[in-house]
PATORFI-249299 format. One line per 2 residues: number of its first residue (from 1); for each residue x, y, z of N, C-alpha, C. Coordinates in Angstrom, 3 decimals, decimal comma. Layout:
BEGIN
NUM> X/Y/Z/X/Y/Z/X/Y/Z ~ ...
END
This chain:
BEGIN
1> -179,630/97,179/23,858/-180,410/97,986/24,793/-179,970/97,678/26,213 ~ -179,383/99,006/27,202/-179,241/98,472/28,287/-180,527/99,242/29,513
3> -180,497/97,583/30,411/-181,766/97,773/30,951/-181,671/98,274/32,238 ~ -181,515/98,737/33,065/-181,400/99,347/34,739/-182,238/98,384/35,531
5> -182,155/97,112/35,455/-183,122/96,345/35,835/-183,514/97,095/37,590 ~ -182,366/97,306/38,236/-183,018/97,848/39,643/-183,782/99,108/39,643
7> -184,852/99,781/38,518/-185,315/100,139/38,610/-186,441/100,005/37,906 ~ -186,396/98,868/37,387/-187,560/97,822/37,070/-188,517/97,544/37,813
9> -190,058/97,330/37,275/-191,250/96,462/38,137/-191,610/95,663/36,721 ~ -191,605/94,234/37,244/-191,192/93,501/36,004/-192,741/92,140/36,391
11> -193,571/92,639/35,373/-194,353/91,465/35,462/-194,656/90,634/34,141 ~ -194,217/89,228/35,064/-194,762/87,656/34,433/-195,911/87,555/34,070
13> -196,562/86,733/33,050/-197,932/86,437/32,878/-197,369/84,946/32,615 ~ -198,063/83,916/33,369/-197,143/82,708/33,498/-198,664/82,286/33,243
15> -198,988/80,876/32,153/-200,152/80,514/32,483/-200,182/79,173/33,036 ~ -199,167/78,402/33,649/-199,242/77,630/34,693/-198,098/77,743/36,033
17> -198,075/77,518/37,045/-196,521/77,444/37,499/-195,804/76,581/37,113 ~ -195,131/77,134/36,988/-193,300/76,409/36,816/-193,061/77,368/35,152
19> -193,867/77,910/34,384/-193,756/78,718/33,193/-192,917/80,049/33,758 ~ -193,028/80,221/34,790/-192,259/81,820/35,193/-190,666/81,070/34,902
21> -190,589/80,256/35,368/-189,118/79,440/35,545/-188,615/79,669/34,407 ~ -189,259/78,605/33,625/-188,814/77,948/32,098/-188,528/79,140/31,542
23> -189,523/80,228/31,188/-189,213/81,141/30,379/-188,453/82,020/31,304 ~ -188,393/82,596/32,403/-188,067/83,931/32,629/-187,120/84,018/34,038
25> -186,467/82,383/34,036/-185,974/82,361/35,556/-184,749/82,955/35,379 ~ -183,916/83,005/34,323/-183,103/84,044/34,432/-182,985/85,388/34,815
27> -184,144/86,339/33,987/-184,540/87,154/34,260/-184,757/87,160/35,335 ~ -185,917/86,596/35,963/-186,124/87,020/37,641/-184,972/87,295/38,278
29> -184,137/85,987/38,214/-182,918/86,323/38,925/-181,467/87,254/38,744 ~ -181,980/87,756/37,313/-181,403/89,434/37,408/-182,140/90,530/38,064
31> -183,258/90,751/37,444/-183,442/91,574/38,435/-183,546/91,983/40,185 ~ -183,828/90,358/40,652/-183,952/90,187/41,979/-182,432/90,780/42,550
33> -181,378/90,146/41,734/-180,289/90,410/41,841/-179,405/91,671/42,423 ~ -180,093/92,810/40,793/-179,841/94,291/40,962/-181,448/94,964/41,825
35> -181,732/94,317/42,587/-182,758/95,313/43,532/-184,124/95,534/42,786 ~ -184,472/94,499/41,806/-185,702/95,216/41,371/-187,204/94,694/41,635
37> -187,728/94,670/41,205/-189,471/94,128/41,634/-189,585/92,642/40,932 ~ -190,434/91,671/41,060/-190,917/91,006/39,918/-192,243/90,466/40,922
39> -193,198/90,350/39,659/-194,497/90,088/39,929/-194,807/88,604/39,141 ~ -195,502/87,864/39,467/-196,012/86,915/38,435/-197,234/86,252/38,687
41> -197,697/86,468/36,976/-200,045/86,302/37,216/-199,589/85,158/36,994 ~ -200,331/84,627/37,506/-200,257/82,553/37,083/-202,039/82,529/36,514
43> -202,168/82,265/35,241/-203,434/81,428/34,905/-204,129/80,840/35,686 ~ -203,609/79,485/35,442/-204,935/78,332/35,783/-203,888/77,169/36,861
45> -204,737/76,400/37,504/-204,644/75,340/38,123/-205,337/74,056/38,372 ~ -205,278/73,134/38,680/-206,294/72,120/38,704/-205,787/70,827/38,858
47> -206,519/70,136/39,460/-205,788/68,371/39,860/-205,788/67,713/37,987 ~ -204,449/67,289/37,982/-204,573/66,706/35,840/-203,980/65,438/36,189
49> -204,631/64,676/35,106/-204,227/63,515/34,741/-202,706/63,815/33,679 ~ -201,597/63,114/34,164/-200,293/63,098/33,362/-199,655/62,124/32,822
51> -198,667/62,247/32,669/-197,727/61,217/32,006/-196,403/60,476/33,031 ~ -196,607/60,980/34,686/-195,537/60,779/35,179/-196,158/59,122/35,998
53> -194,770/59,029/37,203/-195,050/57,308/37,588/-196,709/56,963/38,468 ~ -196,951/58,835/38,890/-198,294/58,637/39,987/-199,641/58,583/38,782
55> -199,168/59,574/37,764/-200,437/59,281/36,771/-201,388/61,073/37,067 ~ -200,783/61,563/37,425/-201,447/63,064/37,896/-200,992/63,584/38,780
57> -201,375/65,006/38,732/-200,765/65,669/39,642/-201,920/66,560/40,527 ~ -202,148/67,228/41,511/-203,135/67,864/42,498/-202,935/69,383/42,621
59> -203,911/70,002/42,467/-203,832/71,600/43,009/-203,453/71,931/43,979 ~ -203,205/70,941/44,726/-202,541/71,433/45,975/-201,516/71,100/45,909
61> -201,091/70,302/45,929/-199,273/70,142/44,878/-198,873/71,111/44,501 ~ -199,825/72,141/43,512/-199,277/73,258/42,922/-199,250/74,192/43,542
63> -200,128/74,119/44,402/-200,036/75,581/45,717/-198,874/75,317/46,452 ~ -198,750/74,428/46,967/-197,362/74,285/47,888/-196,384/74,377/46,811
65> -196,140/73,858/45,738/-195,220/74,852/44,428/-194,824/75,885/44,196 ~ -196,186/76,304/43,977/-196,402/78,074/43,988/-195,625/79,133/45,449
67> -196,076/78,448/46,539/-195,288/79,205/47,620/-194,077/79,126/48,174 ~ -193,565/77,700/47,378/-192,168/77,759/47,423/-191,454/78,532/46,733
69> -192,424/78,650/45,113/-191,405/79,303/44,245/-191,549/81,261/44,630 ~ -192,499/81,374/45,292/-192,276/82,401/45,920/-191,602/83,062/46,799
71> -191,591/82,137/47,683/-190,523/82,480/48,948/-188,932/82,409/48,353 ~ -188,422/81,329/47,150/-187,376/81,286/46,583/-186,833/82,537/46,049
73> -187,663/83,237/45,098/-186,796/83,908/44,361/-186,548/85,388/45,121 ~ -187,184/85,908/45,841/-188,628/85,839/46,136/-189,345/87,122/45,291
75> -190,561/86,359/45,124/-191,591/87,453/43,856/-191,723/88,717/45,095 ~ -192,253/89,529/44,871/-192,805/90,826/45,316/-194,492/90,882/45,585
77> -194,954/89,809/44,731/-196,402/89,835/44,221/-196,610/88,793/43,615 ~ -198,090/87,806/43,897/-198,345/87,277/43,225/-199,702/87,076/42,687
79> -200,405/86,174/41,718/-201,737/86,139/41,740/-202,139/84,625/40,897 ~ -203,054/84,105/41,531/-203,290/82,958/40,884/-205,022/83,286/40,164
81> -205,014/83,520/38,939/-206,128/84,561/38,298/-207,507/83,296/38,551 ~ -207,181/82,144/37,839/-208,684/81,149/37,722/-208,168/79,586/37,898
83> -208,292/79,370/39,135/-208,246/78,275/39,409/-209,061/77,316/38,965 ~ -209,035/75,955/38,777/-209,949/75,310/39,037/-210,000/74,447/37,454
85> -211,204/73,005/37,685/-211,013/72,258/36,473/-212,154/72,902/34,869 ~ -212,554/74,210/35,063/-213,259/74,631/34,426/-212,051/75,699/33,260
87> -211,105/75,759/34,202/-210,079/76,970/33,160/-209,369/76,173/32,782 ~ -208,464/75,105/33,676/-207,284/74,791/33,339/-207,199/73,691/32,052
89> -206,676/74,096/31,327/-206,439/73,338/29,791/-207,385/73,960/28,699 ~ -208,234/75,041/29,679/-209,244/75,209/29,037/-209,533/76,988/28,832
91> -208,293/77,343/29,040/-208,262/78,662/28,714/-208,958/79,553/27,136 ~ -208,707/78,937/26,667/-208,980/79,354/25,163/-210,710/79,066/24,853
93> -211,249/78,355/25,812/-212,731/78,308/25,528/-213,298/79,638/26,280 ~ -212,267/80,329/27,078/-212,779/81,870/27,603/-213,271/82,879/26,743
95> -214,093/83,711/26,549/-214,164/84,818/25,622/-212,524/85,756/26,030 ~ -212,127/85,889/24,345/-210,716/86,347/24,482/-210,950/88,202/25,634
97> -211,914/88,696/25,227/-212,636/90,058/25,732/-212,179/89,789/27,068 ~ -212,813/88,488/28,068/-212,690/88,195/29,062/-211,396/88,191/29,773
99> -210,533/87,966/28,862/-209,170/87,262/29,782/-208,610/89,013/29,121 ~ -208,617/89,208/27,960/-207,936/90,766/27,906/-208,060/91,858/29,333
101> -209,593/91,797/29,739/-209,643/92,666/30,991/-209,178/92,001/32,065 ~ -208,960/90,790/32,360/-208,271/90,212/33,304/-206,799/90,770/33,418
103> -206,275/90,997/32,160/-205,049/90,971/32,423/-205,047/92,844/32,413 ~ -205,909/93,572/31,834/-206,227/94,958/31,871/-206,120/95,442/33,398
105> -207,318/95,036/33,018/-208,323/95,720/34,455/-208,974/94,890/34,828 ~ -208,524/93,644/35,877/-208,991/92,910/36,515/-209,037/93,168/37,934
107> -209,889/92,994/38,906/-210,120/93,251/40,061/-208,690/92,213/40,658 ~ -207,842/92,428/40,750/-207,048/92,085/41,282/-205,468/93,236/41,452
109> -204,375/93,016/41,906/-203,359/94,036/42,437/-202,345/93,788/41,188 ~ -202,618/92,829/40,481/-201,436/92,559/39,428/-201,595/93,051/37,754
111> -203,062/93,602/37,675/-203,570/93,818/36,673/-202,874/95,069/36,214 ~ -202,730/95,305/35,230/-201,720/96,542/34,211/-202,357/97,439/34,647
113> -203,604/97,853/35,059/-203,900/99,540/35,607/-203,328/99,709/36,966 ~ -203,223/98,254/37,685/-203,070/98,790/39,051/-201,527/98,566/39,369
115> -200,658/97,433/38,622/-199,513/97,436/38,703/-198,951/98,156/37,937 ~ -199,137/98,839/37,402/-198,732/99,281/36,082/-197,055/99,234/36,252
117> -196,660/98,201/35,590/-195,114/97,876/35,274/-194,634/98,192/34,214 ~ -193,100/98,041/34,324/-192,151/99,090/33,739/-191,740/98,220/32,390
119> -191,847/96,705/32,468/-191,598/95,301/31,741/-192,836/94,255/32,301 ~ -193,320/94,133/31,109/-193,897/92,761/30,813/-193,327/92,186/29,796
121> -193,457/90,438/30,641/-193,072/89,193/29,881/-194,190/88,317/29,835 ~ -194,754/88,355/28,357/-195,904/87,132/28,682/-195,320/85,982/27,347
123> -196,659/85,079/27,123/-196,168/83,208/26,813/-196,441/83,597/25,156 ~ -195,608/82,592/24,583/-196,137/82,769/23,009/-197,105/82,678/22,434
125> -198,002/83,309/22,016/-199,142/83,517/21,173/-199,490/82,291/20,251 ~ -198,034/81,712/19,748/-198,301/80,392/18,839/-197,997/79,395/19,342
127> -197,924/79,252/20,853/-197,671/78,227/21,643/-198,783/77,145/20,917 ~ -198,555/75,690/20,949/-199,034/74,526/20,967/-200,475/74,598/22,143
129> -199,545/74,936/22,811/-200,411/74,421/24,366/-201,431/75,898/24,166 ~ -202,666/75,417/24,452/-204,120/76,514/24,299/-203,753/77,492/25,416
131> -203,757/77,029/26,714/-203,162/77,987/27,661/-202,923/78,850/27,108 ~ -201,376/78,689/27,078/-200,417/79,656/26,417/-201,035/80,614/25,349
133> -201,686/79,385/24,278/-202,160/80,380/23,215/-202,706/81,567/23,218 ~ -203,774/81,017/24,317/-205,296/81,720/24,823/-204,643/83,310/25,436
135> -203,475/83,595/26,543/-203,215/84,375/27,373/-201,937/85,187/26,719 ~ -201,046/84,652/26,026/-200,419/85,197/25,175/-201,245/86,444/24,183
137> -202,449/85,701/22,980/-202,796/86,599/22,352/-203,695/87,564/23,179 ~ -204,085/87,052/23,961/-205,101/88,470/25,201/-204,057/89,313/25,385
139> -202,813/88,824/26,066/-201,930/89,834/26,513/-201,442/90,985/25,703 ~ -201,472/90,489/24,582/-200,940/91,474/23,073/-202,025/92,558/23,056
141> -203,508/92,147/22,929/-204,301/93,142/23,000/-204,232/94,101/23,906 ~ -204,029/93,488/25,449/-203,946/94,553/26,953/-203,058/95,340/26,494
143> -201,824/94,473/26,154/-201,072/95,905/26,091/-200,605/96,839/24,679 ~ -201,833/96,681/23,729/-201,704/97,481/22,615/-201,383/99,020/23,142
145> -200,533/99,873/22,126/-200,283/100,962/21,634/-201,428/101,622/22,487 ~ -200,936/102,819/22,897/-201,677/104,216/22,854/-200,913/104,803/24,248
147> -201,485/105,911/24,403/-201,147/107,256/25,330/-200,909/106,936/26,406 ~ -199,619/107,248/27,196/-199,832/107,155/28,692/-200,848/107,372/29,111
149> -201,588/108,741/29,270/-202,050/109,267/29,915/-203,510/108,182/29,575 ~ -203,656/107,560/29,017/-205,092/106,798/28,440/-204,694/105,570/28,840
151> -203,369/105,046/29,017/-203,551/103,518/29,729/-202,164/103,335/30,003 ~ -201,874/102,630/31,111/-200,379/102,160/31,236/-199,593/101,741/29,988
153> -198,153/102,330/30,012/-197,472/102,093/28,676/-196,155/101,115/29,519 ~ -196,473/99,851/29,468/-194,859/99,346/29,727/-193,748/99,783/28,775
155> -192,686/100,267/29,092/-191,378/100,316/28,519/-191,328/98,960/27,493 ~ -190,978/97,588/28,044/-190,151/96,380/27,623/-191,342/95,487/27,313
157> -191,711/95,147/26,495/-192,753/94,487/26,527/-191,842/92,648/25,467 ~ -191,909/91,777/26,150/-191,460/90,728/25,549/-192,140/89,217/25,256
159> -191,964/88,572/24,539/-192,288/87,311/24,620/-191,134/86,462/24,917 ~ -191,147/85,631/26,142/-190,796/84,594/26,389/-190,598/83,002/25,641
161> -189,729/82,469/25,991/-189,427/80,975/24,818/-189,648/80,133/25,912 ~ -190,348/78,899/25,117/-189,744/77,856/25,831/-189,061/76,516/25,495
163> -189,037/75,503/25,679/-188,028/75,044/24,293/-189,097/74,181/23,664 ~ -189,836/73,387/24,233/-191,356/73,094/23,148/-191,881/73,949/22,083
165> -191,565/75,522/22,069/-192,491/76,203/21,602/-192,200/76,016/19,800 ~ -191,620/75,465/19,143/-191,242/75,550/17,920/-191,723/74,830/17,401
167> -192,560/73,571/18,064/-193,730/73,017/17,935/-194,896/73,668/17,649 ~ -195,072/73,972/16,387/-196,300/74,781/16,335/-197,161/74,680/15,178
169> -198,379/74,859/14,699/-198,685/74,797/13,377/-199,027/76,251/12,404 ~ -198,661/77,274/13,750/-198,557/78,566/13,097/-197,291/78,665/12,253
171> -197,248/79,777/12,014/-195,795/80,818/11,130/-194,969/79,881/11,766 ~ -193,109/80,056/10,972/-191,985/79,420/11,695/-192,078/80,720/12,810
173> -191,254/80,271/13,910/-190,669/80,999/14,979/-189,792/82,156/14,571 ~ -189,863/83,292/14,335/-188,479/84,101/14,156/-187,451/83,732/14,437
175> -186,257/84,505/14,353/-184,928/84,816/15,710/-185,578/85,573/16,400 ~ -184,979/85,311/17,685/-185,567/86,247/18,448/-184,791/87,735/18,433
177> -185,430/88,593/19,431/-184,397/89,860/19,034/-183,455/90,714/20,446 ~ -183,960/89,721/21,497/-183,714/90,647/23,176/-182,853/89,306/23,781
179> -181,605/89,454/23,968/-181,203/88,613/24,715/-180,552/88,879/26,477 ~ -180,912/88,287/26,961/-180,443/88,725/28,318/-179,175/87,659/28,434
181> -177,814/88,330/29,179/-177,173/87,571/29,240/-177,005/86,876/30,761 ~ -176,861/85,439/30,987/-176,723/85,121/32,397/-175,519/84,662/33,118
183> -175,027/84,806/34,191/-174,459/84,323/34,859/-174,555/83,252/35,324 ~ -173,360/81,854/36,095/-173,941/80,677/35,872/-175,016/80,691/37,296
185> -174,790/81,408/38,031/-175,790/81,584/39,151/-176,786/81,897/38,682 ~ -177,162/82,573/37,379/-178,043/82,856/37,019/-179,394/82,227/36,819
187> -178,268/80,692/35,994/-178,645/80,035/35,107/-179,252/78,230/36,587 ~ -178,046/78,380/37,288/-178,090/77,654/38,406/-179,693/77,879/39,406
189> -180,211/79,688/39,156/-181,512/79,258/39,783/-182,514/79,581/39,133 ~ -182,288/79,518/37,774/-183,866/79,025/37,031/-183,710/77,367/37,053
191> -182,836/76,880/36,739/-183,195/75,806/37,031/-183,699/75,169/38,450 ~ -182,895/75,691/39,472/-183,535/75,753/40,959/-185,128/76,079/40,798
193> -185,059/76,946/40,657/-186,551/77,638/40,515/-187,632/76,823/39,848 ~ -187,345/75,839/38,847/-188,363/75,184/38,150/-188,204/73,767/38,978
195> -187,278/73,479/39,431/-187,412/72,102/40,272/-188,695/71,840/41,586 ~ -188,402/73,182/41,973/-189,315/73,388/42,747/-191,100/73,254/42,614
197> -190,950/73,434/41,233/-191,941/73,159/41,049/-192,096/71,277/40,788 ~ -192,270/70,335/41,648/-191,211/69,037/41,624/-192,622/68,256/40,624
199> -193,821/68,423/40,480/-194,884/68,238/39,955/-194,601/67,732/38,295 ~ -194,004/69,021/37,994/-193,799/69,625/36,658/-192,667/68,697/36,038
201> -191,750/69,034/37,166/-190,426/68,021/36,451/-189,901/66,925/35,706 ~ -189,051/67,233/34,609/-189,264/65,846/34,107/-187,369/65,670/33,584
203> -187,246/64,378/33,691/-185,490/64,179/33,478/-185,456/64,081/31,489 ~ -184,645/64,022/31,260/-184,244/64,189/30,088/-184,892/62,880/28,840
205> -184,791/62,656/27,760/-185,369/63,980/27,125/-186,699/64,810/26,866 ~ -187,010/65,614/28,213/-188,372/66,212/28,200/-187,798/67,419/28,151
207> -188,787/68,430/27,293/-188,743/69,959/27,273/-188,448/70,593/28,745 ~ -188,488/69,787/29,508/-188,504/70,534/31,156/-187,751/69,942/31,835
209> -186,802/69,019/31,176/-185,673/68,910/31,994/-184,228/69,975/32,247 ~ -183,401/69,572/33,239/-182,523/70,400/33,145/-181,415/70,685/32,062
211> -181,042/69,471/31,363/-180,304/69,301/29,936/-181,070/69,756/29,060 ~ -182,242/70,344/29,181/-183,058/70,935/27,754/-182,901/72,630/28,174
213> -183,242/72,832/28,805/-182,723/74,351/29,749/-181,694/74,669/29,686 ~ -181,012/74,153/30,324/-178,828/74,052/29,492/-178,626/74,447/28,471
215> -179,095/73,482/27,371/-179,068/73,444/25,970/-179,878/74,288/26,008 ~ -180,569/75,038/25,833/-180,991/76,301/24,978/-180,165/77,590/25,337
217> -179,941/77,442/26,642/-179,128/78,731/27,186/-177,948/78,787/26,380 ~ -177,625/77,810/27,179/-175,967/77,575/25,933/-175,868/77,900/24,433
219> -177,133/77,547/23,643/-177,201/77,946/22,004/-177,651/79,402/21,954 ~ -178,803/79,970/22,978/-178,659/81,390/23,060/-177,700/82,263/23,607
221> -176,797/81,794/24,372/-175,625/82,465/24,816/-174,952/82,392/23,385 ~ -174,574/81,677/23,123/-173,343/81,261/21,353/-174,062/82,547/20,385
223> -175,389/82,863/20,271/-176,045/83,603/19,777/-175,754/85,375/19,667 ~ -175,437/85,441/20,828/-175,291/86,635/21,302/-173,652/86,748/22,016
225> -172,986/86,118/22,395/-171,187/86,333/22,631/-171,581/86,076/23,821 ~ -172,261/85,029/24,584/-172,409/84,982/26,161/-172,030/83,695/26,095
227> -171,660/83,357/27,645/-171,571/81,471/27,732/-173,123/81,096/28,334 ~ -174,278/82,044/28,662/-175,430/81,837/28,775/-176,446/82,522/28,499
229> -177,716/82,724/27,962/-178,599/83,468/27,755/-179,848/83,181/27,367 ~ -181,038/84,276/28,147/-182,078/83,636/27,668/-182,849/84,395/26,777
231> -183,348/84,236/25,789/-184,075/85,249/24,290/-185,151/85,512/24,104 ~ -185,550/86,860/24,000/-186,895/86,411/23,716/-187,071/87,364/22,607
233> -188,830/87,228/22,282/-188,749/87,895/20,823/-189,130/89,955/21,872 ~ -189,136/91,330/21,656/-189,368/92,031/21,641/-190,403/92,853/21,031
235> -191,348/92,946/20,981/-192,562/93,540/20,795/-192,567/94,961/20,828 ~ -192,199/96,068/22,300/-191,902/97,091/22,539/-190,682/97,111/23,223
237> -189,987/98,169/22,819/-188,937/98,919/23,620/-188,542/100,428/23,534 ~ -188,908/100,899/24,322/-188,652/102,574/24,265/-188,044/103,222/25,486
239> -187,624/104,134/25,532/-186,419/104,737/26,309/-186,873/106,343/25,997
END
């Protein structure tokens, strides 16, 4: 399938920052590339207890994150949907109803009635992480089947990888079926792009280092006849 990305409006459903990166920093940086839009909803936020040398990380850490990784690529649009220590980790205790109209018809500029975009990319449904879980399967519902004229129809509708995600206690993972191919500039600022998020970062061997990002590109490039690429599974595609 070939995509005209510069005439793309291409929105992320990221449910933390630095997730636009991991999964879709290639992408961004095609389309940014060929002239096109990209938007990205960010979930949740909140000061967390971690695993790194400080022992946690701060919401405001992630805001100054967030506006770097904005000004970087640079998004078109952004939205940070529910801040705070009541959502974050804790997405999935939402009524699913709730977060579906969020991502529907939420009083905000990024929501599918009011952006109505040409490509959505949201998180795996069988993600490990509840987040993910929680906003992934909402997202599937928002953008179920039916009539233009009765609700925005994205063209591209995809799921995003990340390399944790095969960790799961659902179904195995498919193959995926949409590969985008990258350039090493491509590939040079998703990884840029997730550093930035410096919170998040972690050196090798963590799912979010840069040798784990490498390595997947590299095995999805081999996949598809590229020396880089990033995959995801396809849901909708129509033309």
């Amino acid at each position: 399938m070939l995509v005209d990305w510069s005439r793309q409006r291409v929105l992320i459903i990221a449910p933390h920052p630095d997730d636009e990166a991991i999964g879709c920093g290639g992408l961004i940086s095609r389309v940014k590339h060929h002239g096109g839009q990209v938007f990205v909803l960010w979930g949740t936020i909140a000061d967390i207890a971690d695993f790194t040398a400080t022992g946690h990380s701060t919401a405001d850490e992630r805001r100054q994150e967030m506006a770097a990784a904005q000004a970087f690529w640079p998004l078109d649009g952004h939205h940070l949907a529910l801040p705070g220590d009541h959502y974050n980790l804790h997405l999935d205790t939402i009524a699913r109803a709730d977060l579906i109209d969020l991502i529907e018809r939420g009083d905000h500029p990024l929501a599918l009635a009011n952006l109505r975009p040409t490509v959505v990319a949201i998180p795996d449904p069988a993600s490990y992480n509840q987040d993910h879980a929680a906003l992934g399967t909402a997202a599937i519902s928002a953008l179920r089947p039916g009539p233009d004229t009765y609700r925005p129809q994205p063209d591209l509708v995809l799921i995003y990888e990340e390399v944790g995600d095969p960790w799961t206690a659902e179904a195995p993972v498919t193959a995926p079926e949409f590969f985008l191919a990258l350039t090493d500039t491509d590939l040079d600022r998703k990884i840029a792009g997730l550093r930035l998020h410096q919170s998040q970062w972690r050196s090798h061997p963590h799912t979010r280092s840069e040798q784990a990002l490498r390595g997947l590109a590299a095995v999805r490039g081999a996949q598809s006849g590229h020396q880089w690429a990033e995959a995801y599974h396809c849901l909708r595609a129509r033309t």
